[in-house]
N, C-alpha and C positions, 0 to 999 in steps of 0.2 A: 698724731699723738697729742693729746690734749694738756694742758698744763696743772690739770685736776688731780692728777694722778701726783704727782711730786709739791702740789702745793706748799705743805710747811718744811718740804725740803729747800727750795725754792725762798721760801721767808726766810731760813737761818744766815746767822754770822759764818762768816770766812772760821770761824775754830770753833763752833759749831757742825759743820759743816765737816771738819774733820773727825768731831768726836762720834757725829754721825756715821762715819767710815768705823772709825774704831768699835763700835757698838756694833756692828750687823758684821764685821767678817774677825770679832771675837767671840760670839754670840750670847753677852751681855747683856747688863742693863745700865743704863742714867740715871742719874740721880734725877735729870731734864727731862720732865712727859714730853717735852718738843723735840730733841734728839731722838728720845724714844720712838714717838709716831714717824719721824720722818726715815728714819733708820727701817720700822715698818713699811712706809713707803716705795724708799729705794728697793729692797728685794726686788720684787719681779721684774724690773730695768734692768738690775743686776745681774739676772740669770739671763734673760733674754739676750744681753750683748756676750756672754761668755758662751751660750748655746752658741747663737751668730758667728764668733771666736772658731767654735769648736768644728761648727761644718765647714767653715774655709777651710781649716784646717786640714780637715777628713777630703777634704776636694783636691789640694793638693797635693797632699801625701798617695792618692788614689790615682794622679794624672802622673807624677812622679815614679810611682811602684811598677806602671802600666809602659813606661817609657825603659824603664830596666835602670838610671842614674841611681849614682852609690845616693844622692841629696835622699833617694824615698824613706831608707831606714830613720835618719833623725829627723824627717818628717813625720812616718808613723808613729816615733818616740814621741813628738811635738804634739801629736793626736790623742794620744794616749793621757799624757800629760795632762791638755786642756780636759778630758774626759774627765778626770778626778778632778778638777778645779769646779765641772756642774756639779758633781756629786757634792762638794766643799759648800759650793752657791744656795745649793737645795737645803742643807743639813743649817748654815747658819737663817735663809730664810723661815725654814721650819722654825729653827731657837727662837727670834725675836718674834714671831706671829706668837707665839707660844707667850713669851714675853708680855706682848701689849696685845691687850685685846680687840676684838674688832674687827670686821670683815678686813679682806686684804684691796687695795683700792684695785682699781680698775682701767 
């Protein structure tokens, strides 16, 4: 992974860098075009690690359910969970692409 893709994420300040957070999982906007694009940026990092997140998850709960341990139900619940946290992921990357124009980096 190449450092192109997070570039002006990567340039911001330490509270920058938060309001970044704040911006893309409120589905906002800044007053900052810098928070803004980089807020842009983060999305697909963002889904990518809760997708990741989510198959371990679903790997677990699957090796768990299969073994018959009471642990498989709040595993499944845990799966379940993380599942609406992509749908959350997707819904606020849609908002700020929506937001700031612009192809989505790569």
């Amino acid at each position: 992974m190449s450092d192109v893709g997070l570039a002006t994420y990567r340039r911001c300040t330490f509270s920058e860098k938060r309001a970044v957070l704040r911006v893309f999982w409120s589905r906002g906007a800044s007053d900052s075009d810098t928070v803004n694009e980089a807020a842009r940026e983060y999305g697909p990092y963002a889904l990518a690690m809760v997708v990741v997140i989510t198959f371990e998850l679903a790997v677990i709960a699957a090796v768990l359910f299969n073994k018959g341990t009471v642990w498989a139900w709040p595993a499944i619940a845990a799966t379940g969970l993380a599942v609406v946290c992509v749908w959350w992921t997707r819904v606020c990357q849609r908002a700020i692409v929506s937001l700031v124009k612009g192809p989505i980096p790569s």
